[in-house]
N, C-alpha and C positions, 0 to 999 in steps of 0.2 A: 412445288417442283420436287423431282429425285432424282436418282441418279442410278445406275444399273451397276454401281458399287464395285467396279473394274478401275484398275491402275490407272492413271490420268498417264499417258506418254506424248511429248511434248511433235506435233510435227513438223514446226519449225525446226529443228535438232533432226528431223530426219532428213528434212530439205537441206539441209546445211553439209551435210552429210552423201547425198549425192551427187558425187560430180556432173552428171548428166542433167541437173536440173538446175536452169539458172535464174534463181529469183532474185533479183535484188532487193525488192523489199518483200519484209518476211511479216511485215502486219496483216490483220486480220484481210484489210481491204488488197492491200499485193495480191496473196495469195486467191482472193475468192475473184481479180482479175487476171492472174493466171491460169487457172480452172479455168475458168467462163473461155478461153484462147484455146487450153488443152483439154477437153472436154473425159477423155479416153486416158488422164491419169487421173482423176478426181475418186475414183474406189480406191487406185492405191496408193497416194498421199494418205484421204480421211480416212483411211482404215485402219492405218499406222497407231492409232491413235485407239484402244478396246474403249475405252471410258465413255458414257455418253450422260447429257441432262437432262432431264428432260421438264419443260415447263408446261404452266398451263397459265394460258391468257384470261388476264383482269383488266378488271375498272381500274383497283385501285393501285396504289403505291407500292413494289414491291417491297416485301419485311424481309428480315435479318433474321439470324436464328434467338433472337429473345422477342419476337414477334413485335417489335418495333419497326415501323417503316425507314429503309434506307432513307437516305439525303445526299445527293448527288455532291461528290465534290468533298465531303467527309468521311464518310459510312468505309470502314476497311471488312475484308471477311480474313479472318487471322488461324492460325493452328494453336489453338487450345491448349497444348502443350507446354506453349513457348508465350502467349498472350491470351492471357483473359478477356471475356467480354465485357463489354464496359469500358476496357481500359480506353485511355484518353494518350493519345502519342503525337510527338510532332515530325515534321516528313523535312527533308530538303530535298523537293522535287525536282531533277533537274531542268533547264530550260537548253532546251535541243535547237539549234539553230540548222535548218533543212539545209540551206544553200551552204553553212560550211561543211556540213557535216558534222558536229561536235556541239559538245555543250557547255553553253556560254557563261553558266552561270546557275543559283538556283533560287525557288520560289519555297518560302516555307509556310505547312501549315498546318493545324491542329486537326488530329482525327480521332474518330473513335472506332474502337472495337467493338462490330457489329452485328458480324456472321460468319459463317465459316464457311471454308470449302475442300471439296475432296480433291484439288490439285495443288491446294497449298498444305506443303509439308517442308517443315523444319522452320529453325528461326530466322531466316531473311527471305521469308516469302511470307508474301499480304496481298488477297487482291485489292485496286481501288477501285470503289463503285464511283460509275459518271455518270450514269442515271438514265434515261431512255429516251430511243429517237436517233434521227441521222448527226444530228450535234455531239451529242454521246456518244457516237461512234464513233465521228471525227476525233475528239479528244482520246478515247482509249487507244486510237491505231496511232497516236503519236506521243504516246510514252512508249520510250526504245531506250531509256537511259539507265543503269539504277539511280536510286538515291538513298539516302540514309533515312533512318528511324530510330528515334526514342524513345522507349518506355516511360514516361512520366509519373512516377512516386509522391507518395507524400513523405517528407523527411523522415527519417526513423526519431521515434522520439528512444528518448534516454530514462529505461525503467530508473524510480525513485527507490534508494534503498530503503525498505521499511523495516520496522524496529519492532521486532515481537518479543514478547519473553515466554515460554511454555513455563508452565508448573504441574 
């Protein structure tokens, strides 16, 4: 996959932004069933947006940028910046209850730093890979919440004084 190397701007945050447009849900799925209702705003919503990806369809498993294959449910794409690859973090995802509205509580869990992306910039943005298919996309359009994140270290060890003498 690439990318045509344009600002990522959010169109959620455009929709939110005009009054004349009323979507209450602003996930992937809201949005692509308002479209599909308002057919005659759909250039200017996704246009909003310069940035585009573009894939190309496999057999196999999508990989991450150290050419390891994601894993649904772990796999973060991180800003390099701010998180290494590799690194290993834990999440407290939260747990959204639809019918209150609000989140109930949260699910925690180990991830790693696995690839990157050109719409994650700065340090509390990551995206989470759910892996592919309509399951996967049910889970992605129902994270609405933040949640927190760890960086997980090894303790700093305590250099040893050593004892040299020059002559």
């Amino acid at each position: 996959n690439g990318s045509n190397r344009h600002p990522y701007l959010s169109i959620e945050k455009y929709i939110q932004g005009r009054a004349d447009l009323d979507i209450a849900d602003l996930s992937i799925r809201g949005i692509r069933k308002f479209l599909l209702k308002n057919p005659s705003l759909t250039d200017t919503i996704l246009f909003q947006n310069p940035s585009y990806t573009f894939f190309i369809r496999q057999q196999s498993e999508p990989s991450g940028a150290g050419n390891v294959p994601l894993t649904p449910g772990y796999s973060i794409a991180v800003d390099r910046r701010y998180i290494p690859l590799g690194s290993c973090l834990l999440a407290a995802f939260p747990i959204f209850d639809n019918r209150k509205q609000r989140v109930v509580g949260h699910d925690y869990r180990l991830l790693i730093a696995q690839d990157v992306g050109g719409a994650i910039r700065g340090p509390g943005h990551v995206d989470f890979y759910t892996g592919i298919g309509d399951a996967a996309e049910r889970e992605a359009s129902n994270l609405k919440s933040y949640g927190r994140l760890w960086l997980l270290l090894p303790p700093q060890s305590t250099p040893k004084a050593v004892s040299t003498s020059l002559k």
